[in-house]
C-alpha positions in Angstrom: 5.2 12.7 25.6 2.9 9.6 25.1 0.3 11.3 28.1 0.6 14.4 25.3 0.0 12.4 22.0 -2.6 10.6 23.6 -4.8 13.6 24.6 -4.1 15.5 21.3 -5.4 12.8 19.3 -8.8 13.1 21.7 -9.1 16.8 21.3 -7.9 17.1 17.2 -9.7 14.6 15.6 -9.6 14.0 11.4 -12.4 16.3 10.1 -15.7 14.3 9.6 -16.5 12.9 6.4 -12.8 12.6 4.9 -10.1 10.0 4.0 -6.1 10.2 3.7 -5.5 11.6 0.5 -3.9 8.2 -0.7 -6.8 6.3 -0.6 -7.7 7.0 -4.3 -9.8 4.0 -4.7 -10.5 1.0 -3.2 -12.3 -1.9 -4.8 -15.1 -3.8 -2.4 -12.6 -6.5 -1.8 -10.5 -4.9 0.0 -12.6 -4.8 2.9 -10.4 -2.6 5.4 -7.5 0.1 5.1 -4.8 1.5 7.5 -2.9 4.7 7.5 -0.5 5.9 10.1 0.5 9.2 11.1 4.3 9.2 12.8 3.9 12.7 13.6 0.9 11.8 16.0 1.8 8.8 16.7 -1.6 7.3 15.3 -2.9 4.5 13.9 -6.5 4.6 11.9 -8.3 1.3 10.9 -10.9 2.1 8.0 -13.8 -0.7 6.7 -14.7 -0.6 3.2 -18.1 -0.6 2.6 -21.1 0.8 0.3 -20.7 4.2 1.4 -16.7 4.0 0.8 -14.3 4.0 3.5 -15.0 4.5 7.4 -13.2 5.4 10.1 -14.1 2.5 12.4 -11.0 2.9 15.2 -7.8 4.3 16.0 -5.2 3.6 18.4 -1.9 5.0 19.9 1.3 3.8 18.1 5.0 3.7 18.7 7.6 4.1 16.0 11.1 3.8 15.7 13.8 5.8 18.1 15.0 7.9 15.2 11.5 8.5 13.9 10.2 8.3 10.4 11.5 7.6 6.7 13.8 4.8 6.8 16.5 4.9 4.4 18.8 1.9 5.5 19.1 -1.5 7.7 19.5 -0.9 11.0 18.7 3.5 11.1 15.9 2.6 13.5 13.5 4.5 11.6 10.1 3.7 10.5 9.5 3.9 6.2 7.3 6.2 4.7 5.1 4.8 1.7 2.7 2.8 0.8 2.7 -0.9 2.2 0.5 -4.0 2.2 0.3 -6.6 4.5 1.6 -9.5 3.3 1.2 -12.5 6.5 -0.5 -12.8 9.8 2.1 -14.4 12.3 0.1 -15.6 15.9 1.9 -15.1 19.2 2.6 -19.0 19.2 5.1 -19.0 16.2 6.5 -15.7 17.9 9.3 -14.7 20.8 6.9 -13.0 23.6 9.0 -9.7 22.5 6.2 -9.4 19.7 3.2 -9.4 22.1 -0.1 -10.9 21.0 1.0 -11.3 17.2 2.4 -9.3 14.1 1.4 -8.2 10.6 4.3 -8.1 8.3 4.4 -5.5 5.8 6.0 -5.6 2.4 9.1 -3.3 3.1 11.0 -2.7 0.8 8.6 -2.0 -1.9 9.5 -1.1 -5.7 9.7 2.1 -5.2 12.4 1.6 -2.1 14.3 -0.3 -3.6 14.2 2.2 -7.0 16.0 4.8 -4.4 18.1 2.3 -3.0 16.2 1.9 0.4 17.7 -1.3 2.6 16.4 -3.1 5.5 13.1 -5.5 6.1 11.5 -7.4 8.7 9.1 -3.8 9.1 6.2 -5.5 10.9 2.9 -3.8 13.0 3.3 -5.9 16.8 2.2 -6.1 20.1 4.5 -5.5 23.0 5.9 -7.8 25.7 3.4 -9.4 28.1 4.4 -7.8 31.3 3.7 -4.6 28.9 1.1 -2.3 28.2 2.4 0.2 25.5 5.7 1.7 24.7 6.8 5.3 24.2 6.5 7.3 21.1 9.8 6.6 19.6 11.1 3.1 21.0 11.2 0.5 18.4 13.6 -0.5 15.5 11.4 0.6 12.9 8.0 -1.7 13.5 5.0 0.4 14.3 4.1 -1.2 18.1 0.5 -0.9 19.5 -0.9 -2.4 23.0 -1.6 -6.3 22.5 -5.7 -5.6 23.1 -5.9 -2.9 20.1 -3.3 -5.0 18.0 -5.0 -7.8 18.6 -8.6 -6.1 17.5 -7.1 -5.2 14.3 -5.7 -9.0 13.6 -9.0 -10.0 13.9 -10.3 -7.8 11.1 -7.5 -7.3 8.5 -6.6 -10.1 5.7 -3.5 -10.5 4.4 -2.3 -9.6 0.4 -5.6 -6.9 0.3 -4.6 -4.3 2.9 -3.2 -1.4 2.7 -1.0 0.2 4.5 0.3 4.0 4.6 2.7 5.3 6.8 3.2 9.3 6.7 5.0 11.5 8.4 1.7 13.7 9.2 -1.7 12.3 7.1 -3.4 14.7 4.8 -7.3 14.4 4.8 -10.0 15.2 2.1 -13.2 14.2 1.5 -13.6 11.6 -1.0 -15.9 13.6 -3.5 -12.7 15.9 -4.0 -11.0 13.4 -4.9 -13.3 12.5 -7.7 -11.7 14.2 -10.6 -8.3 12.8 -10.3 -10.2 9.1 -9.6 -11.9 9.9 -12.9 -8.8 10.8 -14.4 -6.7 8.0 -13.2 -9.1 5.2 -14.3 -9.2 6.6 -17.9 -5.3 6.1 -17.9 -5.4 2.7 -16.7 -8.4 1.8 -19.1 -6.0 3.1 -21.9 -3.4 1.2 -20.5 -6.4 -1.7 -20.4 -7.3 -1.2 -24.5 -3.7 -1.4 -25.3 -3.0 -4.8 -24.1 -5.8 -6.2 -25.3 -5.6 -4.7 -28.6 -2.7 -6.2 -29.2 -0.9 -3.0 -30.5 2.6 -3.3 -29.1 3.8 -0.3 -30.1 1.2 1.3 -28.1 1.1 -0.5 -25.2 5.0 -0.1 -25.2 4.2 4.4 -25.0 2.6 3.6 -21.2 6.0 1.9 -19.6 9.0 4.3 -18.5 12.3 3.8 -19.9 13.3 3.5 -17.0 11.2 0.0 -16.6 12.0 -2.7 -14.1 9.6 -6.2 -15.0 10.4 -7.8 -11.8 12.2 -10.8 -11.9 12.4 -10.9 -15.8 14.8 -9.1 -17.6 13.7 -6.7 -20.5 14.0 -9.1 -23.4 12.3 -11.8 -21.1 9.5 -9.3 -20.7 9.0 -8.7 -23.9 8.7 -12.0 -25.3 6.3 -12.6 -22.5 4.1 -9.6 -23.5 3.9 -10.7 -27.5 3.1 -13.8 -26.2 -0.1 -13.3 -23.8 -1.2 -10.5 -26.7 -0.8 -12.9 -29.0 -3.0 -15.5 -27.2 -5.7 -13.1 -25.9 -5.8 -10.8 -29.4 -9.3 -9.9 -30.2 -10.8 -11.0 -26.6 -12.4 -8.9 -23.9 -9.4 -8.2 -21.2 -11.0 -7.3 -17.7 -9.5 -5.6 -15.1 -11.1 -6.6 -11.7 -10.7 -5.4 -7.9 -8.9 -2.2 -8.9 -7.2 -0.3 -6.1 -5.5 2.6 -7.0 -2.7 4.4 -4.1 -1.0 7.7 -3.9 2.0 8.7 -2.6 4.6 11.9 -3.2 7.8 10.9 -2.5 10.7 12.5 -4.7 8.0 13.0 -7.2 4.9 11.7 -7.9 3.8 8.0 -7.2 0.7 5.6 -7.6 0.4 1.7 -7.0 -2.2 0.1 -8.5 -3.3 -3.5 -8.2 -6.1 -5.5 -9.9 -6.6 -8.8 -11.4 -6.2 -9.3 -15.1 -8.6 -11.5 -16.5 -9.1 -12.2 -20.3 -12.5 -13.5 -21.9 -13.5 -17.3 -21.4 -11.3 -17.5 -18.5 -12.6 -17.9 -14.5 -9.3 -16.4 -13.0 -5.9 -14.4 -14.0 -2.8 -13.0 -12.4 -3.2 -10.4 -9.8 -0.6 -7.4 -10.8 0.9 -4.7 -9.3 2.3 -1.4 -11.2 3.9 1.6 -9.9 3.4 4.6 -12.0 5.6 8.0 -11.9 5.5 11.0 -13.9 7.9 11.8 -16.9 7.6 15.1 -18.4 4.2 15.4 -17.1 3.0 12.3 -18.4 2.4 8.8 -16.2 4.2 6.0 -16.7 4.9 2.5 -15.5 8.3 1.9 -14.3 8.0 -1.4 -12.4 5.0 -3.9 -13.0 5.0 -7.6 -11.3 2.5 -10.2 -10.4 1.6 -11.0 -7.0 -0.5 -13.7 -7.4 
């Protein structure tokens, strides 16, 4: 089975020129990208550069015994969704089961734990020493490469700004059809952008579900917080810097977007993170928390 995955991902090859269509857009900071595809058992490492993103390598992966989209601790089955990697642990603060290192990812996020999803410790890790890979379905969830092409991609990745997307099979496009919905998604988040710096609450108010989770505030907390900052910042230029902007279709529609909010006369902000879904068509936010 690994002989056959191996040689299919030689001869059936992503069509030149195109992306996974969750890449919607990725700011210059974020200077590389990884999606996996369980039903291939493939990982692809993308740089971000001038000319967007690039397909630079990709490499044989294992995933968990049951297969894909993880729905509790302990199912041995690898999520679906889109992830970031949050640390880099070396092979010196690790047991030698983990190979030459890990990347942890950031499972559960939001929208997990919105539909209930348990479990963590979901990491991307090399394999024993006296190893060289491991069969297609074999771990407890992790996605497991050999130590030489984990190691290659630990070398290039930064924690916090990678992404992450694990799919049962990738879907590919190239970027320029894409364009219209990239259009379409920054206008939202820009009115989303003129809102809160406006200072119009009610307004701001018509972009957040009802449904809306503030992180580790509760909704009056969030509230007071949000009159607060608009208060404080009312009448001055709010930027929105280092944009990235992720799709995903789970039960319905989905998008993550990060960027740093920075308000006029100021050298830094927060960096926040909002999940978006649709309600009757429209988008709105139904979790938003800052990372940083």
């Amino acid at each position: 089975e690994e002989a056959g995955r191996r040689l299919a991902a030689l001869r059936e090859r992503p069509p030149a020129g195109t992306v996974p269509t969750q890449f919607i857009e990725l700011p210059a900071a974020t200077r590389h990208a990884i999606a996996v595809d369980a039903s291939r058992s493939r990982l692809y490492l993308f740089e971000n550069g001038p000319k967007g993103l690039q397909l630079v390598a990709d490499h044989y992966a294992s995933i968990g015994k049951l297969g894909s989209d993880k729905r509790v601790e302990g199912d041995q089955r690898t999520p679906l969704g889109v992830y970031f990697i949050t640390s880099r642990l070396d092979a010196s603060q690790l047991a030698d089961f983990y190979g030459v290192g890990a990347l942890t990812l950031n499972y559960p996020n939001e929208l997990d734990r919105r539909l209930g999803r348990t479990g963590s410790g979901i990491w991307l890790h090399g394999v024993p020493s006296d190893s060289y890979a491991r069969s297609p379905q074999s771990t407890d969830g992790c996605v497991v490469l050999a130590n030489p092409e984990l190691q290659a991609i630990i070398d290039r990745v930064q924690p916090r700004t990678t992404p992450v997307v694990i799919a049962q099979s990738l879907q590919w496009a190239p970027p320029a059809a894409r364009e219209p919905e990239r259009k379409r998604l920054n206008n939202l988040l820009e009115g989303w952008r003129t809102a809160r710096a406006s200072g119009d609450l009610p307004r701001l108010l018509s972009f957040y579900s009802s449904q809306f989770a503030p992180g580790s505030k509760d909704i009056a907390q969030w509230r007071q917080a949000i009159e607060r900052d608009m208060s404080q910042t009312r009448g001055k230029e709010l930027q929105l810097k280092d944009v990235s902007i992720l799709g995903w279709k789970d039960q319905s529609d989905v998008l993550v977007v990060t960027f740093g909010e920075v308000a006029e006369g100021q050298r830094t902000g927060t960096v926040k993170r909002q999940y978006w879904t649709k309600e009757g068509g429209l988008w709105k936010i139904f979790y938003e928390g800052v990372i940083g």
